[in-house]
C-alpha positions as CSV (number, residue, x, y, z in Angstrom):
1,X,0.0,0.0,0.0
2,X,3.2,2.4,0.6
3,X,3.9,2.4,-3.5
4,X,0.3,3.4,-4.1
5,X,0.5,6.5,-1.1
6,X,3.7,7.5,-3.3
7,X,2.5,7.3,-6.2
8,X,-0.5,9.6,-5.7
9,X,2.0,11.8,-3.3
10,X,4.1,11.9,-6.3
11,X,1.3,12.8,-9.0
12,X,0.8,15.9,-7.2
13,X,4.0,16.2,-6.4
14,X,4.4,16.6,-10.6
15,X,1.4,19.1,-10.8
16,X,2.6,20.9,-8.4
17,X,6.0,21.2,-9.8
18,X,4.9,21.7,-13.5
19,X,2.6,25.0,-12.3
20,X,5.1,26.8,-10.6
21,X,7.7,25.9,-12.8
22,X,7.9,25.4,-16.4
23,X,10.8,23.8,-18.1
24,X,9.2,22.5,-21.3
25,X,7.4,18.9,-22.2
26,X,11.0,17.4,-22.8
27,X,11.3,17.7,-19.0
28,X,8.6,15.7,-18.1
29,X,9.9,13.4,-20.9
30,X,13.0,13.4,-19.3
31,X,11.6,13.0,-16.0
32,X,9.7,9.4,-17.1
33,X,12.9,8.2,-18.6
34,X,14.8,8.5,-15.3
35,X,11.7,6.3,-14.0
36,X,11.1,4.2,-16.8
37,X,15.4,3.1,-16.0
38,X,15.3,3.0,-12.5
39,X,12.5,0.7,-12.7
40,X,14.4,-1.5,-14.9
41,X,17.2,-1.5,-12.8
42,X,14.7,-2.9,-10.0
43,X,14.8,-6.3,-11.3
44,X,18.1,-6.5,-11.1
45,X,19.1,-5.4,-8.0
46,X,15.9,-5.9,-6.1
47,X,16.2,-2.7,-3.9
48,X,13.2,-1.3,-2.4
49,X,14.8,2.1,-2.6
50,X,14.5,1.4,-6.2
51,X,11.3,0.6,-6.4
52,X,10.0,3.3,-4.0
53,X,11.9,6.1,-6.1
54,X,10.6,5.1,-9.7
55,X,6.9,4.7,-8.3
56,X,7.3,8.7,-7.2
57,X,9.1,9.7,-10.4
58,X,6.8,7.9,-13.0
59,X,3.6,9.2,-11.3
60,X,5.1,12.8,-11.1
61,X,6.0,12.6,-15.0
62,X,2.4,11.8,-15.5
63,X,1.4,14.8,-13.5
64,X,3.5,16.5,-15.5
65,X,1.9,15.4,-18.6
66,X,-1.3,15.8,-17.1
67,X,-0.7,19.6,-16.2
68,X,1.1,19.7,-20.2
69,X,-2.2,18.0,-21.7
70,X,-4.7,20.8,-19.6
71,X,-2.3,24.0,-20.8
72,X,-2.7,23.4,-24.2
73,X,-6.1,23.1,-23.8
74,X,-6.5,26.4,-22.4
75,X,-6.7,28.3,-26.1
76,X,-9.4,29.9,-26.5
77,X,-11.5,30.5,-29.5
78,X,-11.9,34.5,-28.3
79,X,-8.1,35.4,-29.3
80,X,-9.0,37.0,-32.2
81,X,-11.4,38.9,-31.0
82,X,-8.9,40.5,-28.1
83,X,-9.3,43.9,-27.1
84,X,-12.2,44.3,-29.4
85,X,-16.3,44.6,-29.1
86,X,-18.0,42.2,-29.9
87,X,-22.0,40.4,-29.3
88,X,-21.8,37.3,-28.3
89,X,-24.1,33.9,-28.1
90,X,-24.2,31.7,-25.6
91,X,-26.0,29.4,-22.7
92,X,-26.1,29.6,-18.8
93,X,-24.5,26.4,-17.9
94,X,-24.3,27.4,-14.2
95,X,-26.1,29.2,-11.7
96,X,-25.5,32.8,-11.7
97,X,-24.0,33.7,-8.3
98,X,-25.4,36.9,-6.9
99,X,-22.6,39.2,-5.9
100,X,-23.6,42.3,-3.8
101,X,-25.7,44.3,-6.0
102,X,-24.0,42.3,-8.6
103,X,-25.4,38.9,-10.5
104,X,-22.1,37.0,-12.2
105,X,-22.9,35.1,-15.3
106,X,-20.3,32.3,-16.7
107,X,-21.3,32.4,-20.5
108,X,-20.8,29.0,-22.6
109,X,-20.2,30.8,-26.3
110,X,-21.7,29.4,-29.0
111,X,-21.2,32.1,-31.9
112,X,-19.4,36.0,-32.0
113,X,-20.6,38.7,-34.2
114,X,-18.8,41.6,-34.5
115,X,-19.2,44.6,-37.0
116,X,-16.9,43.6,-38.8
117,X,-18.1,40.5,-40.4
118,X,-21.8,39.3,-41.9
119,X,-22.0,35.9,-40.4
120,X,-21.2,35.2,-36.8
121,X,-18.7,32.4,-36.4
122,X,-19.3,29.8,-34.2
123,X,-16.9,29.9,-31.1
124,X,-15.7,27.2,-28.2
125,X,-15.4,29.1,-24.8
126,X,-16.0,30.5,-21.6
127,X,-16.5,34.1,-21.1
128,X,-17.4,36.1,-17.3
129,X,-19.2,38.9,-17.0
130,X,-20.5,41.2,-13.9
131,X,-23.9,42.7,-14.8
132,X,-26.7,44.6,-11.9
133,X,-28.5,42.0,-10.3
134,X,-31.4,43.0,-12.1
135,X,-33.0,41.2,-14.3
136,X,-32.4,38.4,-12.9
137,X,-31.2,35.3,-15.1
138,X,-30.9,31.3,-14.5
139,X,-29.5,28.4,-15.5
140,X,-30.4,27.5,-19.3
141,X,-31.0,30.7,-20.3
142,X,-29.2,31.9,-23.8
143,X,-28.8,34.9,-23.9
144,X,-26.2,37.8,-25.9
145,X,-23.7,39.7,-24.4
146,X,-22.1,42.8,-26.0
147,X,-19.2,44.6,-25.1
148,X,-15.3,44.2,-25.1
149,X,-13.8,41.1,-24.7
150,X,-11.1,41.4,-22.8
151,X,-8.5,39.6,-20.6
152,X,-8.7,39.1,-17.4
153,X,-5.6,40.5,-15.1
154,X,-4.0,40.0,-11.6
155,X,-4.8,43.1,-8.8
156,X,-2.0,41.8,-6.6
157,X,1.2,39.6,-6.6
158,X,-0.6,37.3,-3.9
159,X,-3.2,35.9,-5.4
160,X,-3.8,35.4,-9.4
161,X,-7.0,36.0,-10.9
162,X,-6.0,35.1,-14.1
163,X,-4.9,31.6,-13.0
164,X,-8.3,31.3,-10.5
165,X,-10.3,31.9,-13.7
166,X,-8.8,29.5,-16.0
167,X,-8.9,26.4,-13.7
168,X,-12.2,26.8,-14.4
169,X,-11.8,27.3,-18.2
170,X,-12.8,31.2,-18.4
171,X,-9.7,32.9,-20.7
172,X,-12.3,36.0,-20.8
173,X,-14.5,38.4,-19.1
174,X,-16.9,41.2,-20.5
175,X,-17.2,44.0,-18.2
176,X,-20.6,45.2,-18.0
177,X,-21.7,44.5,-21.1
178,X,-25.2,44.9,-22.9
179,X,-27.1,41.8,-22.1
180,X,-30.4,40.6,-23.6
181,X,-32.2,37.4,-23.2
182,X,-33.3,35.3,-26.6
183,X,-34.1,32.1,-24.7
184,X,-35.0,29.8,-21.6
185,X,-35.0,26.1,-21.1
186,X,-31.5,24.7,-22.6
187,X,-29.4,22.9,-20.4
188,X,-29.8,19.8,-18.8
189,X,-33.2,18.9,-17.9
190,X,-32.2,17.2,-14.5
191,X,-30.3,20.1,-13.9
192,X,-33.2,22.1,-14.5
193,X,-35.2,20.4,-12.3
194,X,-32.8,20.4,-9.3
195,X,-32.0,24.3,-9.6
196,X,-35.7,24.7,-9.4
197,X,-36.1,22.6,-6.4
198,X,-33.6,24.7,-4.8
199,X,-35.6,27.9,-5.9
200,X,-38.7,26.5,-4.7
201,X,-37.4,25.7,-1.0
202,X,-35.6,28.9,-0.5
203,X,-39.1,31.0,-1.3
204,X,-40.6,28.9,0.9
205,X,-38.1,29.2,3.8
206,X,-37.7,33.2,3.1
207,X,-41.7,33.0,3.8
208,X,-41.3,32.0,6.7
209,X,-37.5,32.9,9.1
210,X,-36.9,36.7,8.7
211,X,-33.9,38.3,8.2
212,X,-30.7,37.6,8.8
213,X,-31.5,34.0,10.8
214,X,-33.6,32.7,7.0
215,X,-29.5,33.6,4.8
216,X,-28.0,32.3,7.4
217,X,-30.3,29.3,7.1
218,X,-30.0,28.8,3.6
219,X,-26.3,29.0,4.0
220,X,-26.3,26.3,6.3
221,X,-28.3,23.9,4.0
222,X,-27.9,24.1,0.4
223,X,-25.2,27.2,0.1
224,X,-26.8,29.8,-0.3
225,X,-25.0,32.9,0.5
226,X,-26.6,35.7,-1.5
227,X,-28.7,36.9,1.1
228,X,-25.6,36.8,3.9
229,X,-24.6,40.8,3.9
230,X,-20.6,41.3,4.5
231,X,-21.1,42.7,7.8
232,X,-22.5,38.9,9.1
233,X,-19.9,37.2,7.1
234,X,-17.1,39.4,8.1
235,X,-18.1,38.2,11.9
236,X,-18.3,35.2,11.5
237,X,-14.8,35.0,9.8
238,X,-13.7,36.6,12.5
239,X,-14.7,34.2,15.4
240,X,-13.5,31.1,13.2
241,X,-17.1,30.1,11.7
242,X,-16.7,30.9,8.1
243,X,-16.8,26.9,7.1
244,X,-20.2,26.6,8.5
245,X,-21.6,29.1,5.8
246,X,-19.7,27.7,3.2
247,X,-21.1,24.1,2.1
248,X,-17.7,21.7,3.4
249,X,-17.5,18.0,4.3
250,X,-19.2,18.8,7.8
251,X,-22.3,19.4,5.4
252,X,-22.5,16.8,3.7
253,X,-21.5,14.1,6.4
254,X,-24.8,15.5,7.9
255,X,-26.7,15.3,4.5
256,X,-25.1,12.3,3.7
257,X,-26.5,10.9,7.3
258,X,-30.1,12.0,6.7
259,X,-30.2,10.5,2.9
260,X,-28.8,6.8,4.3
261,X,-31.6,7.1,7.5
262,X,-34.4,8.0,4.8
263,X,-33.2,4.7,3.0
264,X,-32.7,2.0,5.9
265,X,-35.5,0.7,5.6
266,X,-34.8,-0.9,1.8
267,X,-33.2,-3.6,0.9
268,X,-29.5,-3.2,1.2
269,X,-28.3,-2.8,-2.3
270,X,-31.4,-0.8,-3.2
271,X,-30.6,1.7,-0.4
272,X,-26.8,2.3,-1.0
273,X,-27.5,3.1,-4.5
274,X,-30.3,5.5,-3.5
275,X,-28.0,6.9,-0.9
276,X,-25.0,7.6,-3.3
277,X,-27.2,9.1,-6.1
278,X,-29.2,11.3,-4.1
279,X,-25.8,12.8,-2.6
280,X,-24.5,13.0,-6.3
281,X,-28.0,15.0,-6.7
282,X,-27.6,16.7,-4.1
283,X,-24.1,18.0,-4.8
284,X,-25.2,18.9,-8.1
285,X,-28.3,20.9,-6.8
286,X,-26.3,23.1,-4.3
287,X,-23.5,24.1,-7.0
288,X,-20.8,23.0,-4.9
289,X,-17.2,23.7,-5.4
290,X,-13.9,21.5,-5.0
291,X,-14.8,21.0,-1.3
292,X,-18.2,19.6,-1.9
293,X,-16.7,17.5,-4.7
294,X,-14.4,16.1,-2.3
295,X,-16.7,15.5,0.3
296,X,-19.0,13.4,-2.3
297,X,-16.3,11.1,-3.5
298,X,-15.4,10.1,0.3
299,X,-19.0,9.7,0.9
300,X,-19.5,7.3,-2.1
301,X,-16.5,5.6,-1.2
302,X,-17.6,4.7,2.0
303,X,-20.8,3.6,0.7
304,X,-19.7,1.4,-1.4
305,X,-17.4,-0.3,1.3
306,X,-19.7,-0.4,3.3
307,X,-21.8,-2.4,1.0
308,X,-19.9,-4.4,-0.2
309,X,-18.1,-5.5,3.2
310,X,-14.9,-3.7,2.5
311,X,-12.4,-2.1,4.7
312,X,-12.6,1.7,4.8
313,X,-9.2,3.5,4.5
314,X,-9.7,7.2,5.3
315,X,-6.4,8.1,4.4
316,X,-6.6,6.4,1.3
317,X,-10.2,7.4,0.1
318,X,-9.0,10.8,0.6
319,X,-5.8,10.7,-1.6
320,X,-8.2,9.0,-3.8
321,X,-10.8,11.5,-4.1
322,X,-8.3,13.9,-4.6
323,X,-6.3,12.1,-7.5
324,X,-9.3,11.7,-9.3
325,X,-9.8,15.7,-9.3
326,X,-6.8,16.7,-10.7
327,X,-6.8,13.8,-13.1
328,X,-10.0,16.1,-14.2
329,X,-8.5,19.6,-13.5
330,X,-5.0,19.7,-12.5
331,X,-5.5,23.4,-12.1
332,X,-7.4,22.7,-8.9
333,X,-3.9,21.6,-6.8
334,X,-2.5,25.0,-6.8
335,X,-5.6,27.6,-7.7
336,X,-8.1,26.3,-5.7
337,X,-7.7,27.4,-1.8
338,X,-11.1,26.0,-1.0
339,X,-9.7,22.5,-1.9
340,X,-6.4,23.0,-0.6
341,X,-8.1,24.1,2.9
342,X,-10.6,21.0,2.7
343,X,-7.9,18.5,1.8
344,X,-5.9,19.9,4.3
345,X,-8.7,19.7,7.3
346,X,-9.8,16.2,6.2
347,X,-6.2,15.3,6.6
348,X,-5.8,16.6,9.7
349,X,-8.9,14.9,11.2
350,X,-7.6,11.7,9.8
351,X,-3.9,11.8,10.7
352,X,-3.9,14.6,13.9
353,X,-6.8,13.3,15.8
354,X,-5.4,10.5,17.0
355,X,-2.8,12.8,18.1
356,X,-5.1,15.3,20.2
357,X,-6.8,12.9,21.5
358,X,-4.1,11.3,23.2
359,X,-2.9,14.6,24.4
360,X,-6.3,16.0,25.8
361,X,-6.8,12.4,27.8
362,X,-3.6,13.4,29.7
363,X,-5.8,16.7,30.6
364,X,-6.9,16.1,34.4
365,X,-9.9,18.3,33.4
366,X,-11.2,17.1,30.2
367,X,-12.2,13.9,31.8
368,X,-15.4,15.5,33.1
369,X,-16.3,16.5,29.7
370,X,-19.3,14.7,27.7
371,X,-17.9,12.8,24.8
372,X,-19.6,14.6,22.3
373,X,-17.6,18.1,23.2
374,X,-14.7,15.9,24.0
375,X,-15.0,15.1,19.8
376,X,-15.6,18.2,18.3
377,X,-12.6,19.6,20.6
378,X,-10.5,17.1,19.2
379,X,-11.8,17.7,15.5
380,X,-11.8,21.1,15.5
381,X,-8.4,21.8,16.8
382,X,-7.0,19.2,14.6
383,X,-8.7,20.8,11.6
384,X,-7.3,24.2,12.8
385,X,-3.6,22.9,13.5
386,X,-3.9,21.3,9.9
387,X,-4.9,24.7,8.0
388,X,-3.3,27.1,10.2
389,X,0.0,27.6,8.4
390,X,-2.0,27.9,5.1
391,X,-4.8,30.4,6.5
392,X,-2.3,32.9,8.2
393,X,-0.1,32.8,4.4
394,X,-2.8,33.0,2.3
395,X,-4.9,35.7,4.7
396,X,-3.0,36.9,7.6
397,X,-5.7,36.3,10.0
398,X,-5.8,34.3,12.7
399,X,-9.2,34.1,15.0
400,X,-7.9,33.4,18.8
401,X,-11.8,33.0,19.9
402,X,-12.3,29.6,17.0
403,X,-11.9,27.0,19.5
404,X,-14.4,27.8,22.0
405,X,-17.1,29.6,19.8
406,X,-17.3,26.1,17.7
407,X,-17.4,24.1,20.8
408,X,-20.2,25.7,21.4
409,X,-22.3,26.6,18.1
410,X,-21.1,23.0,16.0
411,X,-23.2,21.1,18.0
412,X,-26.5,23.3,17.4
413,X,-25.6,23.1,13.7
414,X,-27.2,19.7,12.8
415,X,-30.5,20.7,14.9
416,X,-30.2,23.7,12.9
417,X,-30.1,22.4,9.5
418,X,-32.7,19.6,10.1
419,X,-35.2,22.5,11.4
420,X,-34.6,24.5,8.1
421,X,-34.5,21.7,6.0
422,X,-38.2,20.4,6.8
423,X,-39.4,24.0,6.7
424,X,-38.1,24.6,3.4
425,X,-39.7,21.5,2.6
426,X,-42.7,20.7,4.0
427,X,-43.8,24.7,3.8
428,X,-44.1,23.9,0.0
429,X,-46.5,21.0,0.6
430,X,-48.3,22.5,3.9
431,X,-48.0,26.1,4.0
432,X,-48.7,27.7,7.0
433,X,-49.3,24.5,9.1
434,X,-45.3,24.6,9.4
435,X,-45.2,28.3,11.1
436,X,-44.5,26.2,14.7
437,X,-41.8,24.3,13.0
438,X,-40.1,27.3,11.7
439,X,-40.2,28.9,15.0
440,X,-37.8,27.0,16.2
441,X,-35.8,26.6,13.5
442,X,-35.4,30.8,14.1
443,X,-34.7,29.9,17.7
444,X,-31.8,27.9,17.0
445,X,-30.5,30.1,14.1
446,X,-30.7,32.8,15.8
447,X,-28.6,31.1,18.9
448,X,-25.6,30.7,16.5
449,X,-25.6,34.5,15.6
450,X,-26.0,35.3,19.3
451,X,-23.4,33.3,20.2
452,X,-21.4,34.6,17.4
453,X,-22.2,38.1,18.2
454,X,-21.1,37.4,21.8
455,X,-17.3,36.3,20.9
456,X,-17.0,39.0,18.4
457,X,-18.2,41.8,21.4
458,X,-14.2,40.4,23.2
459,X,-11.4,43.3,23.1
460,X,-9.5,41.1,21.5
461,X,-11.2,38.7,18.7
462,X,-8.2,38.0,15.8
463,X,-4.8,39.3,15.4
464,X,-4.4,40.6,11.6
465,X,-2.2,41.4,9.1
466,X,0.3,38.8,9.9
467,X,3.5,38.5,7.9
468,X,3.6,34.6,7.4
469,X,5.5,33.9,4.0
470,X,5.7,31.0,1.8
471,X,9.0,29.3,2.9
472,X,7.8,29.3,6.8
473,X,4.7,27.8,5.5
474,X,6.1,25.1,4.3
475,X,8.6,24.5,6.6
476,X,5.2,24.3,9.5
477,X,4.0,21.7,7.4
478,X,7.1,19.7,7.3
479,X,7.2,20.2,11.0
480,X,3.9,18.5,11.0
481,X,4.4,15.7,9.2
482,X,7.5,15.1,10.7
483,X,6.3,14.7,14.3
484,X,3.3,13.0,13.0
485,X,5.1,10.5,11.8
486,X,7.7,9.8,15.3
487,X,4.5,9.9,17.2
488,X,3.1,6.6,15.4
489,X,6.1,5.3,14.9
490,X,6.3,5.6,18.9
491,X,3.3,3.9,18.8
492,X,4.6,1.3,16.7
493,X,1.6,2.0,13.8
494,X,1.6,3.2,10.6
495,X,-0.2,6.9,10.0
496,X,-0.7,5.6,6.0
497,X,-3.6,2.6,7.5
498,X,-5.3,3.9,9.7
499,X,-8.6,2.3,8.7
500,X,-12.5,1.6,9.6
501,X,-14.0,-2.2,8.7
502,X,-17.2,-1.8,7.6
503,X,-18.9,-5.4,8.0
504,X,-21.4,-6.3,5.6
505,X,-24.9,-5.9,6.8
506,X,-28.2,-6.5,5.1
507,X,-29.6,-3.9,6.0
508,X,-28.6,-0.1,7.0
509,X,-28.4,0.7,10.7
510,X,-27.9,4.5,10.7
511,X,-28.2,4.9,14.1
512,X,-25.1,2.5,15.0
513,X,-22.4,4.2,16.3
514,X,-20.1,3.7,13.2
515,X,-22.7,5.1,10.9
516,X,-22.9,8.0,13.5
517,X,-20.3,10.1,14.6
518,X,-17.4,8.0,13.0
519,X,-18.9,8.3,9.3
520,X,-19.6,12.0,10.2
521,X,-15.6,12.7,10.7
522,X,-13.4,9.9,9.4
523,X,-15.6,9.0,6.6
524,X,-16.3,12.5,5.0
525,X,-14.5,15.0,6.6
């Protein structure tokens, strides 16, 4: 199993390489023929050192390709049109994201006309554009654009826009253009039907859980943050809640919960298939990004082990989940910071917690403490240990109130997003009949922002603007992995298997504890 962790370690070890540093496809070429000998040299001296180094130089030529293969896919069929106005054609293929006073449209083009020529060409590409809010536009819709095409550009040396943009495949943007709507209804029908859904149970949950406790409740359950004004946001970021407005692996283990306790009742290959495609659905319907995608895979992967009998490796599912998005988008590994933070939080649960929870049982006091906080101590500060160094390079903030605020709001979160969830539901179906129901779900959203408010009345909340630069970063997580490893090697066990068997049942028991809290942290987050 050690050749398969350094394989993958080495994969993105190559993408990683190849996007910071370009040396040309005969490097990579290179690169593989060092492998390609060393692993003939294997057979004849046998050496495990050889076998080791040609597993992590093959797979980091083939991220090297991979990251090659995706560059010079990036050309765009807009180049021509540079600098230039232009109308263009094209569909809604995803939900416009509502910005401020802003509405941000991701255009798939279909044809360009310009003054310059009769017949509009047909055109392969992406193209943003920031327009009012107003009209509003959805998924499906084709609609024109007119305005200059342009390029986008970096604002400042620590973060690239350019590069943020075209992991996703957008070489343009159109700044205010003219825009005008010449059809509804393209797109994916399922897709449709989902986005709808989602429409459908936010009006009915905005009927009924004023401002701000209904934004923050659509945050909470299918990602909604439109209606969350800066000012809430801002505080919660500052008192270490962000990820619990942002649709993360804590979500979905909850979702993912719900959907297999809805199904327990089927027959056992009948409900593990309706569990894994309704979180697929699911995924799909909230629009979520690299995190969410992450989450999924781990979920589905534990499904299917689960049903099939299998051990569950968390370590390995995670790696896994990972390979497999960047085998789609090797962009993601360094342009992404939502996936970096989620990998790296799922990793620390997995590998750290083990760790914390040794150390907190040599706490005289925590022994008085009910389980439950007990775990979400031990998750929380092994998340925060695990993103810390990236967090305070990447933003310069660092919340010294995190710890205890989520001790104290993550367990009203669940309770929470049940409470909104059958409002937003069953308010479609039973109108008013559900006003008692969404009284409490106010009650407990409202608790969070209390409690929220309450940390972010301290003197002293966050320390900002720290100075934390790229070498030190990685030199904290080298620190990390080194004592990570001496303290399982102390223990005599390997930090690569830690795993969960999953017996074969024939029939889902949700309510068992390795359905319960365990699949909620090891097997998503």
């Amino acid at each position: 199993m050690k050749y398969a962790y350094l394989s993958v370690v080495g994969f993105f070890f190559g993408i990683a390489f190849r996007t910071n540093l370009d040396l040309g496809l005969s490097f990579s070429l290179f690169v593989l023929l060092i492998a390609l000998a060393i692993g003939v040299s294997y057979f004849s001296y046998r050496s495990q050192v050889f076998l080791l180094t040609f597993c992590f130089l093959f797979f980091a030529s083939l991220g090297m390709f991979r990251y090659d293969l995706a560059d010079a896919r990036a050309l765009s069929g807009l180049d021509q049109y540079e600098n230039k106005n232009a109308t263009i054609v094209g569909v809604l293929r995803e939900e416009p994201k509502v910005i401020g006073e802003n509405q941000r449209l991701v255009l798939d083009v279909l044809e360009v006309k310009t003054e310059d020529a009769d017949v509009p060409t047909p055109v392969r590409a992406k193209v943003q554009s920031d327009i009012p809010k107003y009209p509003r536009f959805k998924y499906g819709d084709r609609i024109t654009i007119t305005g200059k095409v342009e390029k986008p550009e970096d604002f400042t040396e620590e973060f690239s826009w350019v590069k943020f943009l075209e992991k996703d495949g957008i070489l343009y943007v159109m700044y205010r253009p003219k825009v005008e709507l010449i059809g509804e209804g393209e797109g994916i029908f399922v897709i449709r039907t989902l986005y709808l859904a989602k429409q459908n149970f936010l009006e009915s949950l905005y009927a009924r859980v004023s401002e701000p406790e209904s934004a923050l409740g659509a945050a909470l359950t299918v990602g909604e943050k439109k209606a969350i004004g800066t000012e809430l946001a801002d505080m919660f970021r500052r008192v270490g809640l962000s990820h619990i407005i942002v649709l993360s692996g804590m979500h979905m283990a909850i979702v993912a919960f719900v959907i297999m306790l809805i199904f327990s009742r089927l027959p056992l290959a009948v409900a593990f298939s309706m569990s894994a495609v309704s979180i697929v659905l699911f995924a799909i319907m909230v629009g979520g990004g690299a995190s969410v995608t992450r989450a999924v895979m781990m979920a589905i992967i534990a499904i299917l082990a689960r049903g099939t009998g299998r051990l569950y490796m968390a370590s390995w599912a995670l790696l896994l989940a990972c390979a497999l998005m960047l085998i789609w988008n090797p962009l993601l590994l360094v342009f992404d910071v939502g996936l970096q933070l989620s990998f790296l939080a799922t990793a620390g649960i997995i590998w750290l917690m083990p760790i914390v929870e040794s150390w907190l049982s040599r706490v005289p006091l925590a022994r008085y403490f009910p389980s439950r906080i007990k775990d979400i101590m031990c998750v929380t500060i092994s998340a925060q240990i695990a993103v810390m160094p990236l967090i305070l390079y990447k933003m310069g903030n660092f919340s010294l109130v995190a710890l205890p605020v989520n001790l104290v709001v993550l367990p009203i979160v669940p309770f929470a997003m049940g409470l909104v969830g059958l409002v937003g539901i069953l308010g479609q179906i039973l109108g008013v009949i559900v006003t008692p129901l969404s009284w409490f779900a106010y009650l407990f959203l409202t608790l969070i922002i209390r409690i929220a408010t309450l940390f972010d009345s301290l003197p002293i909340v966050e320390i900002q603007n720290i100075n934390f630069p790229l070498p030190l970063t990685f030199l904290s997580y080298a620190t990390i992995v080194y004592f990570t490893f001496i303290w399982y090697k102390m223990k005599e066990e390997s930090p690569i298997f830690a795993m969960k068997s999953l017996p074969n049942k024939n029939q889902i028991t949700p309510k068992q504890s390795e359905i319960g809290d365990d699949f909620q942290i090891e097997y998503i987050k």
